[in-house]
C-alpha positions as CSV (number, residue, x, y, z in Angstrom):
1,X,65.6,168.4,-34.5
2,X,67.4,170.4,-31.6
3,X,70.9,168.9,-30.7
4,X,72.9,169.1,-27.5
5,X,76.4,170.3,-27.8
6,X,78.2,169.2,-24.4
7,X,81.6,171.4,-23.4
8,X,84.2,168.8,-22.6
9,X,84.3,170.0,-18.9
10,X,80.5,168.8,-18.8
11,X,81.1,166.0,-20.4
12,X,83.9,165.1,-18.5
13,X,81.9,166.0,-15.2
14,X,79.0,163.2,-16.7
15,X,81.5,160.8,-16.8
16,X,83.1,161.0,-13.5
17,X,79.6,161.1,-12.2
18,X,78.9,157.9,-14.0
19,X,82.0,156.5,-12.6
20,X,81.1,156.9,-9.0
21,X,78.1,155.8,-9.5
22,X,79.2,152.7,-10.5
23,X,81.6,152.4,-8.4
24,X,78.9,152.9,-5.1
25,X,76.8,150.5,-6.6
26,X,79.5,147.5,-6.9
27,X,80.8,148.8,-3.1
28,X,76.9,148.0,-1.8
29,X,76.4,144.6,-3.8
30,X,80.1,143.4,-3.3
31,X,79.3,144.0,0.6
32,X,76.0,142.3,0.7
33,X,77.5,139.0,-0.9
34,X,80.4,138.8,1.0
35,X,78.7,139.6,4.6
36,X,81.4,140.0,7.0
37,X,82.0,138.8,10.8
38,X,80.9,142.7,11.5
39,X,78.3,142.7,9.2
40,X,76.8,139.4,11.2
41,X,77.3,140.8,14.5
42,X,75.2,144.1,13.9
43,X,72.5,141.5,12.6
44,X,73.0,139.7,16.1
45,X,72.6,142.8,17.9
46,X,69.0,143.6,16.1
47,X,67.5,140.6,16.6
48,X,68.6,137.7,14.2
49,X,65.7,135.8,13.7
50,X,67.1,133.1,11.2
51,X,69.8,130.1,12.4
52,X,73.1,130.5,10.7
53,X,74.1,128.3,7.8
54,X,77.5,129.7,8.0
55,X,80.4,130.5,10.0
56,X,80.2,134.3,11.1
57,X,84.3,134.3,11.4
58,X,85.6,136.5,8.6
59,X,88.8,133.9,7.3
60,X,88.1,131.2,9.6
61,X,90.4,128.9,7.1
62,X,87.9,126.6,8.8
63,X,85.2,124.3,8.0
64,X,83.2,122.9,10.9
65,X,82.1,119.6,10.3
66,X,79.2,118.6,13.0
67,X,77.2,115.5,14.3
68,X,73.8,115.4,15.5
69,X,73.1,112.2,17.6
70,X,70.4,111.2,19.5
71,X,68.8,107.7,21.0
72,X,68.5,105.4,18.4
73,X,72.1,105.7,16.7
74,X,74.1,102.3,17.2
75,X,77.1,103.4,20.0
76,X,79.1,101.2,17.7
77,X,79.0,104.0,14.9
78,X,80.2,107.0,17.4
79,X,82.9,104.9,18.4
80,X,84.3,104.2,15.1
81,X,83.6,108.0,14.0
82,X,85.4,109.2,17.4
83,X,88.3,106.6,16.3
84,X,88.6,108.1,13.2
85,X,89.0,112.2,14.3
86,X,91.4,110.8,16.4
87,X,93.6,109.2,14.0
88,X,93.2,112.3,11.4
89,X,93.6,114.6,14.3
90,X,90.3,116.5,14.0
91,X,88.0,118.6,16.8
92,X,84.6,118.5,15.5
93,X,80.8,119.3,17.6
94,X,78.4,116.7,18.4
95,X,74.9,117.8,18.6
96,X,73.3,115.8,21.1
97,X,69.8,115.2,22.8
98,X,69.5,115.9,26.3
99,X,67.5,112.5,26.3
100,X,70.9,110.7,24.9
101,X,73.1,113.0,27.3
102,X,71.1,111.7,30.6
103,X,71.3,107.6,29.0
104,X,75.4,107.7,27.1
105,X,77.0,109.5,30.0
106,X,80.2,107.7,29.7
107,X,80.2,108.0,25.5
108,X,79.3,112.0,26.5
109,X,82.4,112.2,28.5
110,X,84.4,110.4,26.5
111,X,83.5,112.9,23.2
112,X,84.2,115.7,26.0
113,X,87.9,114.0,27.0
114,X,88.7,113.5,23.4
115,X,88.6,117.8,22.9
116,X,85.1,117.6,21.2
117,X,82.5,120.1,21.6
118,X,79.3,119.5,22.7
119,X,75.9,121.4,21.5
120,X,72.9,121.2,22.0
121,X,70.2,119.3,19.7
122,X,67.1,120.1,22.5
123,X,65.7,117.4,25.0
124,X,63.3,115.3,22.6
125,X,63.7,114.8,18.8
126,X,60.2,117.1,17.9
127,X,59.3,119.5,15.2
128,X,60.1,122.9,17.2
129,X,58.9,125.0,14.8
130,X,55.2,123.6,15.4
131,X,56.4,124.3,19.4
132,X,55.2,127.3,21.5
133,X,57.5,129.7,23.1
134,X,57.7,128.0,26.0
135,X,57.7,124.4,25.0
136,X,60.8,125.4,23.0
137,X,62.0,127.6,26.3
138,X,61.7,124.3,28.2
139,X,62.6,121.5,25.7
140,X,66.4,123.7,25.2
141,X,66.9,124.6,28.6
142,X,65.7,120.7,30.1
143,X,68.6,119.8,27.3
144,X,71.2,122.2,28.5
145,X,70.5,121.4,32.1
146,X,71.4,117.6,31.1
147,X,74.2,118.1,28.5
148,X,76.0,120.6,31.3
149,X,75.5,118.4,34.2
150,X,77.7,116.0,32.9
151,X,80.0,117.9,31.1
152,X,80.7,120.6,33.7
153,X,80.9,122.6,30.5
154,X,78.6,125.3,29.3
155,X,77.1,124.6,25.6
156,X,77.2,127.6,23.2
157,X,75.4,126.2,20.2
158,X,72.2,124.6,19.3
159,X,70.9,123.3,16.2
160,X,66.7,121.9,16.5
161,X,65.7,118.4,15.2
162,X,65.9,118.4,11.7
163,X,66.9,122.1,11.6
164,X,62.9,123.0,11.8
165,X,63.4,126.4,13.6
166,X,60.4,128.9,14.0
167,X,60.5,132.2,15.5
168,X,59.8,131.0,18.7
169,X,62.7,128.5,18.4
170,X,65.4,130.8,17.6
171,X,63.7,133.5,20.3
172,X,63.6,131.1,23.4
173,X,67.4,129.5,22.2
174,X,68.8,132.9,22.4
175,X,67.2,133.9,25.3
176,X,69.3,131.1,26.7
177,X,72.4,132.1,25.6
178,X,72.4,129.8,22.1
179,X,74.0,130.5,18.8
180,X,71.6,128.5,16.3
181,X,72.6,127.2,13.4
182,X,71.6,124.8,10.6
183,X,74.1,123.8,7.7
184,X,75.2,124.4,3.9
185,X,76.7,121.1,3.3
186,X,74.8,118.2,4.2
187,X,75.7,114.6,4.0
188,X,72.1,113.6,4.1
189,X,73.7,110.2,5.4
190,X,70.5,109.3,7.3
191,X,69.2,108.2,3.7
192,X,72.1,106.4,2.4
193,X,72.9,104.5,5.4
194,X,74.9,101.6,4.0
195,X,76.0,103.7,1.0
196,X,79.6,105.7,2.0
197,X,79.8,106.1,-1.9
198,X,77.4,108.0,-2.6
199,X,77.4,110.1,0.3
200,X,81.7,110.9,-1.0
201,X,79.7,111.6,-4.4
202,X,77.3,114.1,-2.4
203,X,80.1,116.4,-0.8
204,X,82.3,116.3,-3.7
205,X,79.9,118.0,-5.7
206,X,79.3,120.5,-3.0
207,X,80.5,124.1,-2.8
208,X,82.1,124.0,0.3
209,X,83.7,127.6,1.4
210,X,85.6,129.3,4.7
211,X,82.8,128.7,7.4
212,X,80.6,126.2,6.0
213,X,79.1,123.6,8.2
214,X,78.9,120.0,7.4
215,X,76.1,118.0,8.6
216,X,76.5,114.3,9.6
217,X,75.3,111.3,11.6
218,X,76.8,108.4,13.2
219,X,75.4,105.9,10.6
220,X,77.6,103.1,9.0
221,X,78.2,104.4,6.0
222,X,79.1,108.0,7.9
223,X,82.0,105.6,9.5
224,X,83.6,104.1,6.7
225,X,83.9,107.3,4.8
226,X,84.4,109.9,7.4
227,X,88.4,110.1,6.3
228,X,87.3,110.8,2.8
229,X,84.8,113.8,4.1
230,X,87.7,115.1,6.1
231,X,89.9,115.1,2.9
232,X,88.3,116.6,0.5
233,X,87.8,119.8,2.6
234,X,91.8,120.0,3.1
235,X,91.9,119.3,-0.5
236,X,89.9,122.6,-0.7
237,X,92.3,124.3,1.5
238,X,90.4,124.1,4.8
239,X,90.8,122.8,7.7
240,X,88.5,120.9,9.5
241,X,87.0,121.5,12.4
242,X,84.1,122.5,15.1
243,X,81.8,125.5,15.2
244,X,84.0,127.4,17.9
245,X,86.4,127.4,14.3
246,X,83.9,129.6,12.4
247,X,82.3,131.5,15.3
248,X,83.3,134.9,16.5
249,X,83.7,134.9,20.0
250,X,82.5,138.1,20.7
């Protein structure tokens, strides 16, 4: 058997090679788990094709916390939850149906006055992933056209019905100027309607981080807990908010 004597300079060469290499490799996978605000924004520029499920604002020190409303959810519900952020002093982002934006004018307005954001959550509650091009195209913009001629405000965001986006979905939003997103921390209160208990047991056990986005309705049990939600993400060390919190503006 034929052994290899190595010099210590070689030696010494291997190891520094080794070293580097190692050190390259934990640069690459240490950048592609912690994506950062520039690292999203290249992604923007060729084409996302995917809604965010996160904030895109490197330390945000936010959380956004959003609603998706459309017709069908008791006005009661929204009033309380509006009550609420005002008492704890929290901005968050309705996502609402340009079908409830043309028939709740006045609870619109009154989100608007109260320093919420608005977003847009299309025209009709459909599956837009089944949707064409241009039936999404049209279903966003008719939305847009209603949730803005109320508001006087432009709307930057828009999440689908039930977060179903396909291709075309995210495509025809962006062509209109939309930031999509979906969520990493839902609520799921739509199923636990009368249960705020379970729905506190839910986010508890949820990983929330800087830039995650809650999901909620305006369901009862969504109003009776709605403090709790809003203190266990400052209990984290976050502050809650709306998506303009964990959104770059650029």
């Amino acid at each position: 058997m034929v052994m290899m004597v190595l010099s210590k300079s070689k030696l010494k060469k291997i190891v520094i090679f080794i070293l580097i290499v190692v050190f390259i490799i934990g640069g690459i996978a240490y950048i592609l788990k912690n994506r950062t605000q520039d690292t999203m924004n290249l992604l923007d520029m060729a084409g996302n094709t995917q809604p965010y499920t996160m904030g895109t604002l490197r330390n945000s020190g936010h959380v956004a916390i959003t609603c998706n409303v459309d017709l069908g959810w008791e006005d009661e519900y929204i009033e309380k939850i509006l009550e609420i952020l005002d008492n704890e002093n929290v901005k968050i982002t309705f996502a609402v149906t340009g079908k409830w934006a043309e028939n709740k004018q006045d609870l619109l307005l009154k989100m608007k006055a109260k320093g919420h954001e608005i977003a847009n959550h299309g025209y009709q509650h459909l599956n837009y992933d089944t949707l064409s091009y241009d039936e999404n195209f049209n279903q966003i913009k008719k939305s847009k056209q209603a949730i803005e001629d109320v508001t006087k405000t432009k709307s930057k965001f828009f999440q689908a019905p039930s977060g179903a986006f396909g291709d075309d979905t995210v495509k025809a939003a962006n062509d209109l100027g939309y930031i999509c997103y979906k969520w990493d921390v839902d609520t799921i209160d739509w199923m636990d309607k009368d249960n705020p208990d379970k729905i506190i047991q839910r986010i508890q056990k949820k990983d929330i981080k800087d830039g995650s986005i809650v999901l909620m309705h305006p369901t009862k049990a969504t109003s009776i807990c709605l403090d709790e939600i809003i203190s266990i993400i400052r209990t984290r060390g976050y502050v809650p908010g709306k998506l303009s919190d964990v959104f770059s503006n650029e």
